[in-house]
Each structure stands twice: as structure tokens, then as C-alpha cells.
C-alpha positions, 0 to 999 in steps of 0.5 A, spaced: 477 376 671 472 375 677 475 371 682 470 366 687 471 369 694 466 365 696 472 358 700 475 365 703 469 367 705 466 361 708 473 360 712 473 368 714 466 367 717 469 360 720 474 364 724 470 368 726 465 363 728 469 359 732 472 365 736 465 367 738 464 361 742 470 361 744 469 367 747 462 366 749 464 359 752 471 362 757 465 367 760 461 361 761 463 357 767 460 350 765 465 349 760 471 345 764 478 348 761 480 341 757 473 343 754 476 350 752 482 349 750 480 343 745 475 350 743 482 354 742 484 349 738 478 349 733 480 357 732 487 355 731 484 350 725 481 355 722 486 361 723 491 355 719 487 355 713 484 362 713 491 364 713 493 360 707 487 361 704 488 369 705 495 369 701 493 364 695 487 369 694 492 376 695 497 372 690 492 370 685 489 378 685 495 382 684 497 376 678 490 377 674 490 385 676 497 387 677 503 384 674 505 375 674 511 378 678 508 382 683 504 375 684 510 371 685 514 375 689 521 371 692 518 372 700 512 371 702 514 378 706 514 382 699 507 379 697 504 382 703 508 388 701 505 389 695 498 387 698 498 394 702 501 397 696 495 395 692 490 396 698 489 390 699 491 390 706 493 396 711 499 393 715 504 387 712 507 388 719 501 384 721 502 380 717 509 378 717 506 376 725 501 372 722 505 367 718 510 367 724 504 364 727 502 359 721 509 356 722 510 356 729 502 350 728 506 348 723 512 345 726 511 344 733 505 343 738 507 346 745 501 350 750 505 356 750 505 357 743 498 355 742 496 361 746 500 365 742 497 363 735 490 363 738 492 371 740 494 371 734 487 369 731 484 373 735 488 379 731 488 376 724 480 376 724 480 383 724 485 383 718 482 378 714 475 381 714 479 387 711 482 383 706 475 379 703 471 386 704 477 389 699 478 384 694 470 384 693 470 392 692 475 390 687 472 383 684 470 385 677 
């Protein structure tokens, strides 16, 4: 079964976008550093549902590829565990930081944590572009 990539592609693409005017922006000094943060903001938005959607889609291609059990794991940790296994992805550890990450935007909203999910975004970028670039190698 073929799976449309494209929501995920479109989220990854949006991340990636929103970490590029970010990055161009702290370079700029026009922009106040309210402006900037609101900015980093935007990029933990999109690491959120990129995040979400990264799981959803790794779930769905081990269960019509693999085997139903593989894609209901009992934590998310063996999801990812599996993903590399398979190839989907190079490190779970990563990933494993990143769900953190996820649940710390969930929970709570303090300056301190929002830089640490917003470099958390920065490193999950590379990771998710990985993940599309395999799961469209592997699409039918």
C-alpha cells in the first residue's frame, strides 16, 4: 500500500522553513528580540505537529509493511526501536529526546523550556528529513 506523504512533507518543509527565517532573522538586527521569540514560537508549532506526524506515518508504514504488532508497540520508545530496525530511522535515541521535547510543549510553557524545545528542533530537522527521504524510497 502506497501511503500519501504529502501532510508530512508539507510539515517537514514547514519546519524547515520556519527555521530558516528564524536563523536569518537573529542575524538581522531589525528584528526586536520579542519579534524573535515570537519567531521561535512558530518553529516549536511546527516542530509539534511535525513530531506527531513523524510517529503517525513511521506507525502506519511498519503496520502495512511489517507486521500490526510491530506498529502498536507498547511505548512510543519501541516504536521508534523498531523504526531503526527497519531503516526508517538512524538513532531512536534521538528520538526518544524528541518525544521529550514534545511533552515538555505539551505540559508547560516557561522560557527556559522553550529553548530547549526550540534546539530540539533545530536537531530533529535533519531526523525528520531522513525519515520522509526513507519513507518515499520505501513507498510503493
Amino acid at each position: 500500500m502506497t501511503l500519501d506523504l504529502s501532510s508530512l512533507k508539507q510539515a517537514v518543509i514547514s519546519l524547515e522553513t520556519a527555521l530558516s527565517v528564524v536563523s536569518s532573522s537573529e542575524s538581522n538586527e531589525v528584528f526586536s528580540t520579542e519579534a524573535i521569540e515570537t519567531m521561535k514560537a512558530g518553529v516549536i508549532q511546527n516542530f509539534e505537529f511535525t513530531y506527531e506526524l513523524c510517529w503517525k506515518f513511521i506507525q502506519r508504514w511498519i503496520r502495512e509493511n511489517k507486521t500490526p504488532e510491530d506498529a502498536e508497540p507498547r511505548t512510543r520508545k519501541d516504536l521508534f526501536r523498531h523504526a531503526a530496525r527497519y531503516g526508517l530511522i538512524n538513532d531512536p535515541l534521538k528520538w526518544f529526546e524528541y518525544s521529550e521535547a514534545r511533552n515538555i510543549t505539551a505540559h508547560t510553557y516557561n522560557r527556559a523550556k522553550a529553548d530547549i524545545v526550540y534546539e530540539a528542533a533545530i536537531r530533529f530537522r535533519d531526523d525528520a528529513r531522513y525519515l520522509l527521504t526513507q519513507l518515499e524510497e520505501l513507498n510503493d
